[in-house]
N, C-alpha and C positions, 0 to 999 in steps of 0.2 A: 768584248762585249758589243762594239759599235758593227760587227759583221751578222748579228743578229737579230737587229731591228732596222726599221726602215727609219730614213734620214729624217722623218717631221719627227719623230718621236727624239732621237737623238737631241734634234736642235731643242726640242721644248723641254727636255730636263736639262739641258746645260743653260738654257736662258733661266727657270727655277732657281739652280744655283747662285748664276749671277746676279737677277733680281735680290735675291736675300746677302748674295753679298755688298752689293753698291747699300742696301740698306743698313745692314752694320756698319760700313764706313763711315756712311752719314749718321751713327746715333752713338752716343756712347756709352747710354745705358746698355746698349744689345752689343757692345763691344766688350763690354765688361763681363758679360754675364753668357753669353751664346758661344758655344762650344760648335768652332768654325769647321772641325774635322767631322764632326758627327752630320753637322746642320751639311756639309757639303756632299757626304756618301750618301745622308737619305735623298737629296733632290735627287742625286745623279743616277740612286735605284729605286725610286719609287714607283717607278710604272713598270717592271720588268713583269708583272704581269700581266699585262698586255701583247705577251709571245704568241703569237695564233700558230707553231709550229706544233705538229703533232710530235705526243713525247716532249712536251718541253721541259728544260730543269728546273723552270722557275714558277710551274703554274699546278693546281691541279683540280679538280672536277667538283669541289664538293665545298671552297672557300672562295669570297669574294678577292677581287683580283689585287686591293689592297693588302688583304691579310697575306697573300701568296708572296707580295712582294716583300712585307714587312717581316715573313719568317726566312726568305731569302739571303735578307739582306743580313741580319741579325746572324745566321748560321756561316754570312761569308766574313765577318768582322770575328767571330769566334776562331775559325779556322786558318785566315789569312791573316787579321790585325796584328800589329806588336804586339810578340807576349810581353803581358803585363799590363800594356795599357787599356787596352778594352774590355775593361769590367764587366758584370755585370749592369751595375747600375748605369753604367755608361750607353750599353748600350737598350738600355730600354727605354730612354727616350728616342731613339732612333726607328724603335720598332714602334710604339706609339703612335708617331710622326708618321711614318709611311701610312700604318693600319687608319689611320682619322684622316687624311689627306682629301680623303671621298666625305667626308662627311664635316664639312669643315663648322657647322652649325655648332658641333661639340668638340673636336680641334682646338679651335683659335680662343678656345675658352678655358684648357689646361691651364691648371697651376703651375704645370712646368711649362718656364719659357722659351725652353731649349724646344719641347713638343710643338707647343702655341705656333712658334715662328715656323717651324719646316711647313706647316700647312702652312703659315699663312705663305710663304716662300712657293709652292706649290700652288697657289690656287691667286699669284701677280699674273700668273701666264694667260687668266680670263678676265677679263676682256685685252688686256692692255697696259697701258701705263700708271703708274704705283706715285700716289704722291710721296712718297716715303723715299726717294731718290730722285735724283735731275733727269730733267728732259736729255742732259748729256749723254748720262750715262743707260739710260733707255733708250735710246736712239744709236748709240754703237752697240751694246748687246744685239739690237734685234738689227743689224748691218752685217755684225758676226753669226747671229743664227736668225736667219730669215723663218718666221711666222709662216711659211707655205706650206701648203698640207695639211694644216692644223687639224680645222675643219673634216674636212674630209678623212682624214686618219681616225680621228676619233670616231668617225661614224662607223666608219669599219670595225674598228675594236671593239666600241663597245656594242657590235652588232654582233661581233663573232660569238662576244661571250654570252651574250642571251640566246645564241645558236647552241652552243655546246655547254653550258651548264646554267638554262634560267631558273632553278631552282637555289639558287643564287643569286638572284636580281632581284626577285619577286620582292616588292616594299623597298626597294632602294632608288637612287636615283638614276641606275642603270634599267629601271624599270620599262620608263617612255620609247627607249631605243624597243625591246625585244617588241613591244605595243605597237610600234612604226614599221619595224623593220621583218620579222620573224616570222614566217608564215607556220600559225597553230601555236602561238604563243598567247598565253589568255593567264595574265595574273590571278584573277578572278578566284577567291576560295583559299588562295595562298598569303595572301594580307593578315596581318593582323583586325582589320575592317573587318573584313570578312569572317573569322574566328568571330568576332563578337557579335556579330550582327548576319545568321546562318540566313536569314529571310530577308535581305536587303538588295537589291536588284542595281548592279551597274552598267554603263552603257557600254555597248560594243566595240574594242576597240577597232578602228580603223588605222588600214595599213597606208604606209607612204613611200613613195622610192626618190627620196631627194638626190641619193649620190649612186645610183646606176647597179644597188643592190637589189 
């Protein structure tokens, strides 16, 4: 797996994992209750669509890069997991988990808190340090997976995919990039805004080249 993504992206789902795990350590409501094997496969596949390879097996043309990943993932625990133990039910919080990661407004608010947590585990890696764990143990995680790239990878990714599928962006939060980055990218008429309001005029976006795209 790790021969097919580039090293920031590796390091930021293994720090995902770790983050949520130094925080189950420290809680033991979420010891009790968080399912460590599922919460650790979703960190560690949640972004597999994020592949910019053409042909990829993990991505494709017509789903947000969350969904791609969370149908991914789900189809590699049916196929590979111990038979027996990866249920159904088991495994749909893992698939939920990936699918909301991106949208963590409605995520970190599931009734399941097996779901709740992979996002919120997923979304420690912005900006930084997590009150929910010691400065210790955030401090050797990110010793062991250095933060470089972050930034810039991201711009890429999520630049490529408003490149080759923004019909898929359009009203998300992958939106801004294709807006920035895209040349002939124009959300404009693909919003829901826009549906309801045919006569309502938005402003232009203006393009930016922060990372040398």
């Amino acid at each position: 797996m790790e021969a097919n993504f580039d090293p920031f992206l590796i390091r930021h789902v293994y720090r995902t994992w770790l983050y949520g795990a130094a925080t189950i350590n420290n809680n033991a409501t979420l010891s009790a209750k968080i399912d460590i094997e599922a919460h650790a496969v979703a960190c560690l596949l949640h972004d597999v669509g994020w592949d910019t390879r053409d042909n990829s097996p993990f991505t494709s043309l017509d789903k947000r890069f969350e969904v791609d990943a969370a149908i991914y993932t789900a189809d590699f625990l049916r196929e590979n997991g111990v038979k027996g133990e990866w249920s159904p039910r088991r495994i749909q919080p893992v698939w939920h988990g990936i699918a909301l990661h991106g949208t963590s407004s409605i995520g970190l608010f599931s009734e399941d808190i097996n779901v709740a947590f992979i996002v919120e585990s997923i979304n420690m890696d912005y900006p930084g340090p997590h009150p929910k764990f010691s400065v210790e143990d955030y401090d050797n995680i990110i010793a062991a997976y250095p933060m470089d790239g972050l930034g810039e990878g991201t711009n890429k990714a999520f630049t490529h995919i408003a490149t080759y599928k923004p019909e898929v962006t359009y009203d998300t939060f992958l939106e801004p990039w294709g807006v920035a980055f895209v040349e002939g990218y124009n959300p404009v008429g693909h919003r829901l805004f826009d549906r309801g309001n045919p006569n309502a005029t938005s402003p232009v976006p203006t393009k930016r080249n922060v990372h040398g795209m």
